[in-house]
mmCIF file as gemmi writes it, N, C-alpha and C atoms, coordinates in Angstrom:
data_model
loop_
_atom_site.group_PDB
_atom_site.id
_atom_site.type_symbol
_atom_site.label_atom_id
_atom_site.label_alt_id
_atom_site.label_comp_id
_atom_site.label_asym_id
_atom_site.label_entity_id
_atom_site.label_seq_id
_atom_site.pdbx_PDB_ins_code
_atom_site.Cartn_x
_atom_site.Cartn_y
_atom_site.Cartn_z
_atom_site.occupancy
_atom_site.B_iso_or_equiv
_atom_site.pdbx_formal_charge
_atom_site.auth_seq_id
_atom_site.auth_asym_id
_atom_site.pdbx_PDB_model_num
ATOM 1 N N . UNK Axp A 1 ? 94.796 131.554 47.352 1 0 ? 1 A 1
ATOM 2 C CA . UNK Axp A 1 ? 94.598 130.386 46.533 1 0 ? 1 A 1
ATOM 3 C C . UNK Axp A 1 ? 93.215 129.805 46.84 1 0 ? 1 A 1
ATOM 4 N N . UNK Axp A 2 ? 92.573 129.645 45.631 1 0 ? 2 A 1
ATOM 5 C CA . UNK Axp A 2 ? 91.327 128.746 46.234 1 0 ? 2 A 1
ATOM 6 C C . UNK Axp A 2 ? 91.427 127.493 45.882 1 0 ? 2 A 1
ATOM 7 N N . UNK Axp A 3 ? 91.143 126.616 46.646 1 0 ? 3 A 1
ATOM 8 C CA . UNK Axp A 3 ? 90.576 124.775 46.837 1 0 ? 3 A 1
ATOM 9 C C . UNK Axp A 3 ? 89.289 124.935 46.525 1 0 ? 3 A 1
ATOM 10 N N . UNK Axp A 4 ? 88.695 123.99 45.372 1 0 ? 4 A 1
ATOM 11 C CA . UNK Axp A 4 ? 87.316 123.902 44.954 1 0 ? 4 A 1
ATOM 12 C C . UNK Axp A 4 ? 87.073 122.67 46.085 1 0 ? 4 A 1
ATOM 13 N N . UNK Axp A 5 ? 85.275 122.663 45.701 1 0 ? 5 A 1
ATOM 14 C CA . UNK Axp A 5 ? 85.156 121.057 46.864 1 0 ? 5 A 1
ATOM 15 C C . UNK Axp A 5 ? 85.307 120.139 45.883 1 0 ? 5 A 1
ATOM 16 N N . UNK Axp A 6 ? 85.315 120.245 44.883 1 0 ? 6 A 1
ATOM 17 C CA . UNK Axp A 6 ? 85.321 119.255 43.638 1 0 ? 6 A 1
ATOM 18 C C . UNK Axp A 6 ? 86.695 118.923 43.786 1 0 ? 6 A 1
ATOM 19 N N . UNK Axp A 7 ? 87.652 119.181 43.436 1 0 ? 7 A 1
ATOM 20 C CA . UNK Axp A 7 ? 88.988 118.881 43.594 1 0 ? 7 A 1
ATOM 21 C C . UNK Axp A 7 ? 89.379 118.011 45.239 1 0 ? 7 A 1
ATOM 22 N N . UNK Axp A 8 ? 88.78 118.688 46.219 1 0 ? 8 A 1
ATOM 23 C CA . UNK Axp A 8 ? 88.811 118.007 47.524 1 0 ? 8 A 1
ATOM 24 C C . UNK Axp A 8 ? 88.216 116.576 47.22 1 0 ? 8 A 1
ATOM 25 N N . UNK Axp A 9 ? 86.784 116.817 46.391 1 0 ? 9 A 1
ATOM 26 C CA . UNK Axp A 9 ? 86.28 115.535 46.689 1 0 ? 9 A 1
ATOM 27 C C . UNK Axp A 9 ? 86.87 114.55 45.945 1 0 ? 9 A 1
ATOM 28 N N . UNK Axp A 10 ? 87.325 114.916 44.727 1 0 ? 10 A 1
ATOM 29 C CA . UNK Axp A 10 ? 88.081 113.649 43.816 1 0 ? 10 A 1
ATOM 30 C C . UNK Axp A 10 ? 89.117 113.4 44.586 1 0 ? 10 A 1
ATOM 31 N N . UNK Axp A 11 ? 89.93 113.796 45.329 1 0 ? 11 A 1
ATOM 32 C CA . UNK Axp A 11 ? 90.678 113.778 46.027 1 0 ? 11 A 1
ATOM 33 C C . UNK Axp A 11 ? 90.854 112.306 47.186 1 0 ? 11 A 1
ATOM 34 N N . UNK Axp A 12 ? 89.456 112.672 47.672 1 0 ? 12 A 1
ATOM 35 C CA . UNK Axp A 12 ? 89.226 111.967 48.544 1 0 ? 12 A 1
ATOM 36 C C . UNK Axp A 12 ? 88.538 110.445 47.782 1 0 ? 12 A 1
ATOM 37 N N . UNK Axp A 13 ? 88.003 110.598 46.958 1 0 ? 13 A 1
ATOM 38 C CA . UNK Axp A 13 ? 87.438 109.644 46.028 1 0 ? 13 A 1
ATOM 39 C C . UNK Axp A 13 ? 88.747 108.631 45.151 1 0 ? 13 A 1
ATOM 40 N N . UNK Axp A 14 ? 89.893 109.015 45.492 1 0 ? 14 A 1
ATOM 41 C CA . UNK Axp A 14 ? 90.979 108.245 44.825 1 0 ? 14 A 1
ATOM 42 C C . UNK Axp A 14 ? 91.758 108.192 46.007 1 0 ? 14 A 1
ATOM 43 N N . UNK Axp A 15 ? 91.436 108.454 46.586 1 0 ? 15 A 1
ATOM 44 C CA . UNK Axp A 15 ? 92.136 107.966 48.257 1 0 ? 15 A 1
ATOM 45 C C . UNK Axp A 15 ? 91.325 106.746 48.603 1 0 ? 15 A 1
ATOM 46 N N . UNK Axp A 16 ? 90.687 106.381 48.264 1 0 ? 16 A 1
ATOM 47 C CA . UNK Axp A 16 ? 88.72 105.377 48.733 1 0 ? 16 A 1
ATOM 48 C C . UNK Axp A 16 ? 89.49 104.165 47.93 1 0 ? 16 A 1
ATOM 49 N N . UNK Axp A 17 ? 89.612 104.743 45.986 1 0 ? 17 A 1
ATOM 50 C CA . UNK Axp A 17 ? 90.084 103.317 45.127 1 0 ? 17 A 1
ATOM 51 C C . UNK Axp A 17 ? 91.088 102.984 45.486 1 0 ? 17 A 1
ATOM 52 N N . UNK Axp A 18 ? 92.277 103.869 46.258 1 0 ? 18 A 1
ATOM 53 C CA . UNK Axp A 18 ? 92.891 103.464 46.262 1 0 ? 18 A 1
ATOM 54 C C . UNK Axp A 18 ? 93.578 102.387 47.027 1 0 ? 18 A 1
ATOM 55 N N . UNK Axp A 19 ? 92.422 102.378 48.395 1 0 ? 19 A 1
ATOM 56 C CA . UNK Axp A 19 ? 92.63 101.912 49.088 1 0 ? 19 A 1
ATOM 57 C C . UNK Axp A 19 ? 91.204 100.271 48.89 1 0 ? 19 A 1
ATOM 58 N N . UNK Axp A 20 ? 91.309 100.494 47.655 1 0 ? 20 A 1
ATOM 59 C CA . UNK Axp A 20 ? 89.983 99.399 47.582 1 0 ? 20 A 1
ATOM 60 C C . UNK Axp A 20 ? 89.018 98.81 48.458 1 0 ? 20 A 1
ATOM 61 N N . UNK Axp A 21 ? 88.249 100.408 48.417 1 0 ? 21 A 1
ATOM 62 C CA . UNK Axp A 21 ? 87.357 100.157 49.495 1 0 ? 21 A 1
ATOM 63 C C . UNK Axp A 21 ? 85.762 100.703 48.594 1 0 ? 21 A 1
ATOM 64 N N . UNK Axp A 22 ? 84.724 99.984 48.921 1 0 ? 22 A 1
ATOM 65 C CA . UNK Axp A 22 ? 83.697 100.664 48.367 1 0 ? 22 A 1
ATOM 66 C C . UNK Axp A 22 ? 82.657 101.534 48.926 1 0 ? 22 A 1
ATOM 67 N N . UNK Axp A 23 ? 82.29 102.506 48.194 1 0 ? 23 A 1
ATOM 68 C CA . UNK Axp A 23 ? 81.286 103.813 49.361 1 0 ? 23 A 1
ATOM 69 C C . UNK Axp A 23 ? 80.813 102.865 50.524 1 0 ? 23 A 1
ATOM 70 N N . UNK Axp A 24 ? 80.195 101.725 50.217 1 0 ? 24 A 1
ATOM 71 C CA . UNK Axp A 24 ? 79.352 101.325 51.514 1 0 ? 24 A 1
ATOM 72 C C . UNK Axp A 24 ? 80.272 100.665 52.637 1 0 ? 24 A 1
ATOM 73 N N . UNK Axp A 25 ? 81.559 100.553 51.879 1 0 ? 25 A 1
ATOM 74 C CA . UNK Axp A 25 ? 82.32 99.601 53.028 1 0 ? 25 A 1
ATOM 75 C C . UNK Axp A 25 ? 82.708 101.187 53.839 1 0 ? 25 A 1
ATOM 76 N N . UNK Axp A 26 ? 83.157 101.995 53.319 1 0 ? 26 A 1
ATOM 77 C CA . UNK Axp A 26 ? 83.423 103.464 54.117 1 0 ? 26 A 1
ATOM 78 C C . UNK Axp A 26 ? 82.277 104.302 54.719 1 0 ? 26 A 1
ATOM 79 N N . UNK Axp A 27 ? 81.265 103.932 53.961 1 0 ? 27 A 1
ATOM 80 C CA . UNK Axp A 27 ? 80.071 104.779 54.687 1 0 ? 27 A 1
ATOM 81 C C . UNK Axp A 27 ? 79.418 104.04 55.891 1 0 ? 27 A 1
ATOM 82 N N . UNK Axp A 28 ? 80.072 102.851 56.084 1 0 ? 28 A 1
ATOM 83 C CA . UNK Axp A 28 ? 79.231 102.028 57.307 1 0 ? 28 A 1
ATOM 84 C C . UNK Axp A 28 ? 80.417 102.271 58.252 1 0 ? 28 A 1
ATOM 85 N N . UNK Axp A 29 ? 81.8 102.452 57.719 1 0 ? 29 A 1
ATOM 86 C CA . UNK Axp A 29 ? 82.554 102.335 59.089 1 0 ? 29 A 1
ATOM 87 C C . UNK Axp A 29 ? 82.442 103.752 59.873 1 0 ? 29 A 1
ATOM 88 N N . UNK Axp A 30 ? 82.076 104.98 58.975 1 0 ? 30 A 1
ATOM 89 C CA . UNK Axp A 30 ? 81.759 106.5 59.444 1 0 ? 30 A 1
ATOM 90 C C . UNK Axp A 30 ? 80.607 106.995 59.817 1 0 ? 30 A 1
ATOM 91 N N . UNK Axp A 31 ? 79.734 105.601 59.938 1 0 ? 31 A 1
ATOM 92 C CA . UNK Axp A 31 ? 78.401 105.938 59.767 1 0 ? 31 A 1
ATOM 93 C C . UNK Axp A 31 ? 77.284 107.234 59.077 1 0 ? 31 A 1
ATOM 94 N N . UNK Axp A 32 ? 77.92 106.92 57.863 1 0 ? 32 A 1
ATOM 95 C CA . UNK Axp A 32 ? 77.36 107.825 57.258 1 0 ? 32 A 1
ATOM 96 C C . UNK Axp A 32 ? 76.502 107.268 55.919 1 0 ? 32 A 1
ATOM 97 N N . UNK Axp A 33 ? 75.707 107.459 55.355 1 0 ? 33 A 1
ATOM 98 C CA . UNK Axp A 33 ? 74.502 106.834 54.404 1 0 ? 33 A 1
ATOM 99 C C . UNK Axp A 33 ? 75.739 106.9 53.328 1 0 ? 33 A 1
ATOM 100 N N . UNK Axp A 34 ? 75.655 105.892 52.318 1 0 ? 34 A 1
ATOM 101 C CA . UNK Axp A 34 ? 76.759 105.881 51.202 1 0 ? 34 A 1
ATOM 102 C C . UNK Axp A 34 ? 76.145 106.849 50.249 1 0 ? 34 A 1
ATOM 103 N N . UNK Axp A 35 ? 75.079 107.458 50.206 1 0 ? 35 A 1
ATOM 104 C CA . UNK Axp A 35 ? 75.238 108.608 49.546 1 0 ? 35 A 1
ATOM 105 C C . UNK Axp A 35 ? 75.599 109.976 49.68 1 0 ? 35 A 1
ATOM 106 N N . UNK Axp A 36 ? 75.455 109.827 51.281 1 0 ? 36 A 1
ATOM 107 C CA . UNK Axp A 36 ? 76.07 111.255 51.086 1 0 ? 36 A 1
ATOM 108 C C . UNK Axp A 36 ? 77.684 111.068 51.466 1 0 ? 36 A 1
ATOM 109 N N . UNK Axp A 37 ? 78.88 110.239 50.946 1 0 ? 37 A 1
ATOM 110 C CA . UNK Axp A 37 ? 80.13 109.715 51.043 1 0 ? 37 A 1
ATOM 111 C C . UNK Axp A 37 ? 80.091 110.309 49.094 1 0 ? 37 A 1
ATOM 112 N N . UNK Axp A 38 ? 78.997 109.719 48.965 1 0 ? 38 A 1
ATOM 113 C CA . UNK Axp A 38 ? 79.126 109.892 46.972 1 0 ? 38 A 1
ATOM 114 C C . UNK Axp A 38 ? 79.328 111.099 46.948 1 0 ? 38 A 1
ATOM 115 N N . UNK Axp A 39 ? 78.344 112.365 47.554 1 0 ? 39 A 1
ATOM 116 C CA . UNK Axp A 39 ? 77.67 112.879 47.27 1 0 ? 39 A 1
ATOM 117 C C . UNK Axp A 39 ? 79.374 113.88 47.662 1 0 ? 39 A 1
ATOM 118 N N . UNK Axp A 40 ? 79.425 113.886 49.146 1 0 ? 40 A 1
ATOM 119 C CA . UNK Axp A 40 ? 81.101 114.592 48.555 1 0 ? 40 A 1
ATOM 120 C C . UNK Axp A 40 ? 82.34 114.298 47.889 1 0 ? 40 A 1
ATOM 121 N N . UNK Axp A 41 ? 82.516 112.994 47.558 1 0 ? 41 A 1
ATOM 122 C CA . UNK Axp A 41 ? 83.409 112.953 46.381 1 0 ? 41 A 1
ATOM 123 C C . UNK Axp A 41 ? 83.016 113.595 45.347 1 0 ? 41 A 1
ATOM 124 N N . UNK Axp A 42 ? 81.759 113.972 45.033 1 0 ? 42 A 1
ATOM 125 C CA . UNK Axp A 42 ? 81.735 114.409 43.586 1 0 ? 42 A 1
ATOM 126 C C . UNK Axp A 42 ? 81.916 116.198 43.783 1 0 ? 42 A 1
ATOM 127 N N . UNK Axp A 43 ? 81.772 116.581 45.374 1 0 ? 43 A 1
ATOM 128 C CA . UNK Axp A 43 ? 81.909 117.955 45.11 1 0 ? 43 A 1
ATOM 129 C C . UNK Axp A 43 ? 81.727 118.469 47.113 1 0 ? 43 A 1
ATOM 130 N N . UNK Axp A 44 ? 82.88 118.423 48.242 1 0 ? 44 A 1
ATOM 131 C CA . UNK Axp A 44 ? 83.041 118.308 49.26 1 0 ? 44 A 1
ATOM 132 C C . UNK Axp A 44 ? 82.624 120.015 49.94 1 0 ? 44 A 1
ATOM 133 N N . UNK Axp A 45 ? 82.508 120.651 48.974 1 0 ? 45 A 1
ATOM 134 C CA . UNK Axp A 45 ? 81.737 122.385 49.413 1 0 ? 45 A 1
ATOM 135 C C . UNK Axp A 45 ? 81.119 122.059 50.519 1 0 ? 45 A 1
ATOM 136 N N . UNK Axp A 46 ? 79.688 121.281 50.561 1 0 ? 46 A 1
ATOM 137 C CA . UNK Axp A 46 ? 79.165 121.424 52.048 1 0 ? 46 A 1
ATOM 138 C C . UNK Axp A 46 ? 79.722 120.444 53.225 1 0 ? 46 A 1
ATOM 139 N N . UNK Axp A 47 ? 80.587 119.965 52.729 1 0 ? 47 A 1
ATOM 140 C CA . UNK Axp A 47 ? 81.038 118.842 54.155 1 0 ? 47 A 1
ATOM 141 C C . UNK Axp A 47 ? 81.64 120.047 54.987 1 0 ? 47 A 1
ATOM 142 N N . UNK Axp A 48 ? 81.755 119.844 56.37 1 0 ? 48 A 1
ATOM 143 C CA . UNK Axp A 48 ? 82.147 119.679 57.438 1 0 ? 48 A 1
ATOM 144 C C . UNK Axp A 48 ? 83.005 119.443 57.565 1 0 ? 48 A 1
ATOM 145 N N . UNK Axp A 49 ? 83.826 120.137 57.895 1 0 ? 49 A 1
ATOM 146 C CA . UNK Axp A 49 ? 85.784 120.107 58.539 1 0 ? 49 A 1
ATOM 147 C C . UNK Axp A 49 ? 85.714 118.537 59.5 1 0 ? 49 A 1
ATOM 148 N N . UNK Axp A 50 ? 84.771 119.286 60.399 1 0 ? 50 A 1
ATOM 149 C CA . UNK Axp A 50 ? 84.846 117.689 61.194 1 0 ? 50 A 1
ATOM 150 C C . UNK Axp A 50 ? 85.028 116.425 60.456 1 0 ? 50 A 1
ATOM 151 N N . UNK Axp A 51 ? 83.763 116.399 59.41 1 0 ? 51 A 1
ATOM 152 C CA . UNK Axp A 51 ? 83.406 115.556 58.942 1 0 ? 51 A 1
ATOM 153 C C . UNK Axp A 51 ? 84.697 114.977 57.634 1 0 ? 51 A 1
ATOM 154 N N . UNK Axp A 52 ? 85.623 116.247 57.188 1 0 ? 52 A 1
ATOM 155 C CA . UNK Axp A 52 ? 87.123 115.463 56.481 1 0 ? 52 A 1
ATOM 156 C C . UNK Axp A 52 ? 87.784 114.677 57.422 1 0 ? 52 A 1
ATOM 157 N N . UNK Axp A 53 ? 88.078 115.651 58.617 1 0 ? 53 A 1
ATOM 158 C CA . UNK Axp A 53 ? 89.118 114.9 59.833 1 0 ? 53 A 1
ATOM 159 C C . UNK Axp A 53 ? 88.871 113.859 59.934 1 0 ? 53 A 1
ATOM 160 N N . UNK Axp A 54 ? 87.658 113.357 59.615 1 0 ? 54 A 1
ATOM 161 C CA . UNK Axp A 54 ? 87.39 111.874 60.048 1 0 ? 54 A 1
ATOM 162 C C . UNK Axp A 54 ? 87.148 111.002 58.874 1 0 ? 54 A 1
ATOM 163 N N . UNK Axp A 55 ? 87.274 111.682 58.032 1 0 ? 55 A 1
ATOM 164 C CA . UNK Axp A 55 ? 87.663 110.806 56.151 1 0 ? 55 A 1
ATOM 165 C C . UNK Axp A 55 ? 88.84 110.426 56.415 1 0 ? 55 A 1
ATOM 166 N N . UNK Axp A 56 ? 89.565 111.364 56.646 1 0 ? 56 A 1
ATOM 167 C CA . UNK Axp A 56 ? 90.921 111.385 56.332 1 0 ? 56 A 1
ATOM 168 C C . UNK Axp A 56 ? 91.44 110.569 57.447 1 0 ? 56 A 1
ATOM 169 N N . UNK Axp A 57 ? 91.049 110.924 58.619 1 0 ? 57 A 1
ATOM 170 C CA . UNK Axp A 57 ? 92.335 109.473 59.466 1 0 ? 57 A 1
ATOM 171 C C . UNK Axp A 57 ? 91.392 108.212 59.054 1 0 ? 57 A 1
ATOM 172 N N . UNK Axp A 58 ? 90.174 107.897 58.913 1 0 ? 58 A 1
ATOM 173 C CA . UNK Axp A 58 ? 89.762 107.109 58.613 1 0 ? 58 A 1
ATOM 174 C C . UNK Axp A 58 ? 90.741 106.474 57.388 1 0 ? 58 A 1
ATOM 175 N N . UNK Axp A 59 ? 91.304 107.262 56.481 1 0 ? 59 A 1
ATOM 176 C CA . UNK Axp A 59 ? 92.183 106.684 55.117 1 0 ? 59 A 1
ATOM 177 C C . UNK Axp A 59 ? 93.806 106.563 55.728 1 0 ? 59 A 1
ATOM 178 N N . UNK Axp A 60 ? 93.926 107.089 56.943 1 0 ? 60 A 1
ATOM 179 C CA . UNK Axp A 60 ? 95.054 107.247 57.678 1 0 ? 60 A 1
ATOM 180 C C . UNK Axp A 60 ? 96.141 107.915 56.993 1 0 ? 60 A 1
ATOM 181 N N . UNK Axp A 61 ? 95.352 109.485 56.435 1 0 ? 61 A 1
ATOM 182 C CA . UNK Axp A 61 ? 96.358 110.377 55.523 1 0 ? 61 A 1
ATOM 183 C C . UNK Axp A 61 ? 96.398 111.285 56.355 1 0 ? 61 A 1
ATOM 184 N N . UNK Axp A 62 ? 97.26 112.393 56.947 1 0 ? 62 A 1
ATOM 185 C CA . UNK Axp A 62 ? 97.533 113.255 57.312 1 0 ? 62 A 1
ATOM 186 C C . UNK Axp A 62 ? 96.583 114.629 56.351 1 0 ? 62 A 1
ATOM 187 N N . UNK Axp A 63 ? 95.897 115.459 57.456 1 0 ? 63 A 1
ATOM 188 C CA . UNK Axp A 63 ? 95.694 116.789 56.543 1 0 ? 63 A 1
ATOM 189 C C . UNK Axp A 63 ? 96.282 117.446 56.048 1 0 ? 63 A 1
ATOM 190 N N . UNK Axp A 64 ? 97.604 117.901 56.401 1 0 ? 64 A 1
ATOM 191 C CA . UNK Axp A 64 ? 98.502 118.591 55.77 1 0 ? 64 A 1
ATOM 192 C C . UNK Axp A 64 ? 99.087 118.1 54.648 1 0 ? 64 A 1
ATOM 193 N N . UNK Axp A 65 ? 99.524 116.873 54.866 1 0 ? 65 A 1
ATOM 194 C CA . UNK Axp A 65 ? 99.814 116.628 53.378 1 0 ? 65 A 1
ATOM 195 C C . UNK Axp A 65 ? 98.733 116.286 52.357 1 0 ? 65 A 1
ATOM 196 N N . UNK Axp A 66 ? 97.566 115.931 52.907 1 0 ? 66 A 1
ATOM 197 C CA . UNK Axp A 66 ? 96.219 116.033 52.064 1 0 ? 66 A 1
ATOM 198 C C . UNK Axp A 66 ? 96.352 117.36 51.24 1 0 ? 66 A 1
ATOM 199 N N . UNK Axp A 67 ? 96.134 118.259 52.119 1 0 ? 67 A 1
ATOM 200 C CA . UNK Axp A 67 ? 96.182 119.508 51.451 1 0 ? 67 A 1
ATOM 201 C C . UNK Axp A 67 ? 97.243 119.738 50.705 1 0 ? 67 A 1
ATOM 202 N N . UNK Axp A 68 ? 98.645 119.954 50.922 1 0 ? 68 A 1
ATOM 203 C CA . UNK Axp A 68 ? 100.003 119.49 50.033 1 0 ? 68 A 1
ATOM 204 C C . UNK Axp A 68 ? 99.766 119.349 48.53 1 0 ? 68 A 1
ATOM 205 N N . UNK Axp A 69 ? 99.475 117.588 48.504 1 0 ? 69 A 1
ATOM 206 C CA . UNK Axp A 69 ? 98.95 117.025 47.499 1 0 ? 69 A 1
ATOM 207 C C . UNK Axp A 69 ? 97.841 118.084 46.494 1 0 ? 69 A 1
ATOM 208 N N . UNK Axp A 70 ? 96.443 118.586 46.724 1 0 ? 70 A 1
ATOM 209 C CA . UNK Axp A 70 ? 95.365 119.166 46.465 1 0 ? 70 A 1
ATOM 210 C C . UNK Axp A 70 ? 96.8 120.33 45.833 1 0 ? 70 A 1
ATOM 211 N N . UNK Axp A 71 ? 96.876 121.12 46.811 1 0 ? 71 A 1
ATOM 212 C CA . UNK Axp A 71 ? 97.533 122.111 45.924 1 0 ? 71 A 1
ATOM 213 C C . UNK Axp A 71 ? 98.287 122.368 45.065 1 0 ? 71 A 1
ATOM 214 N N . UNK Axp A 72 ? 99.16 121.262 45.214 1 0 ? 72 A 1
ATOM 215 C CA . UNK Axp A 72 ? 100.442 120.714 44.146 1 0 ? 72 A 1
ATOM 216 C C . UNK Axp A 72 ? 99.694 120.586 42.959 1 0 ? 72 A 1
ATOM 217 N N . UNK Axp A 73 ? 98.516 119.622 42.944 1 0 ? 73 A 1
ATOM 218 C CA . UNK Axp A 73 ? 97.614 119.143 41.509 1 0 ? 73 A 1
ATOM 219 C C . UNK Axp A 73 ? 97.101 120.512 41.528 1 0 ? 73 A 1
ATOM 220 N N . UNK Axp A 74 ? 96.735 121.509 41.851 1 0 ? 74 A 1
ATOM 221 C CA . UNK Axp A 74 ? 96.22 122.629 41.769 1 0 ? 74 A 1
ATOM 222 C C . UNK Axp A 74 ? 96.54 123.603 40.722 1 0 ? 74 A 1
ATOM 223 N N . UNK Axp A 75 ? 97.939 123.316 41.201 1 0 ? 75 A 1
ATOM 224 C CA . UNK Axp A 75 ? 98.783 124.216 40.607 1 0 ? 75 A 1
ATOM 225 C C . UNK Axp A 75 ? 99.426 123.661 39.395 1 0 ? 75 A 1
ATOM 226 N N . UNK Axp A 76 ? 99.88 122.534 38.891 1 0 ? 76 A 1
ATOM 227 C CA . UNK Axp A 76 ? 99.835 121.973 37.879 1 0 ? 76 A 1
ATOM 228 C C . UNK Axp A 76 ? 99.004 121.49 36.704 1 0 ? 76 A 1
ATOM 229 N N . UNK Axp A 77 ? 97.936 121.761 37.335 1 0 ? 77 A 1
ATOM 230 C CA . UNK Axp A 77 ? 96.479 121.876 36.395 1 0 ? 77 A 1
ATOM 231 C C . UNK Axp A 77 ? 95.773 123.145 36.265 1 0 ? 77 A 1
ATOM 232 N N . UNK Axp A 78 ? 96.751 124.293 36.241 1 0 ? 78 A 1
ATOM 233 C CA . UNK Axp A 78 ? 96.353 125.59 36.104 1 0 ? 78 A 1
ATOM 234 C C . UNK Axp A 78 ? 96.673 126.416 34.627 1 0 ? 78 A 1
């Protein structure tokens, strides 16, 4: 099965609204420039494993069911 980074990154980009937070309020707590926070929501190919692990507890979602989720929409949008 392949996971696009695009799908990862929207992913993660409706995990962000959902939690009504804005790039800069998340890119200052990860210290990371709010563009490159944009820059993988719109398409997560070059991020860094490290660098999800720490999206993701940062959103306090589990990876596995991160991934779960991703594949479920995966597969229903096929």
């Amino acid at each position: 099965m392949f996971i696009s980074g695009t799908l990862i990154g929207e992913e993660l980009k409706s995990l962000r609204v959902k939690k009504n937070l804005s790039l800069e309020q998340v890119s200052h707590e990860l210290s990371i420039h709010f563009n490159t926070l944009s820059k993988y929501e719109k398409d997560a190919s070059d991020m860094k494993l490290g660098m999800l692990e720490k999206i993701l507890n940062f959103y306090q979602v589990d990876e596995l069911i991160f991934f779960k989720i991703i594949r479920e929409f995966n597969h229903t949008n096929k």
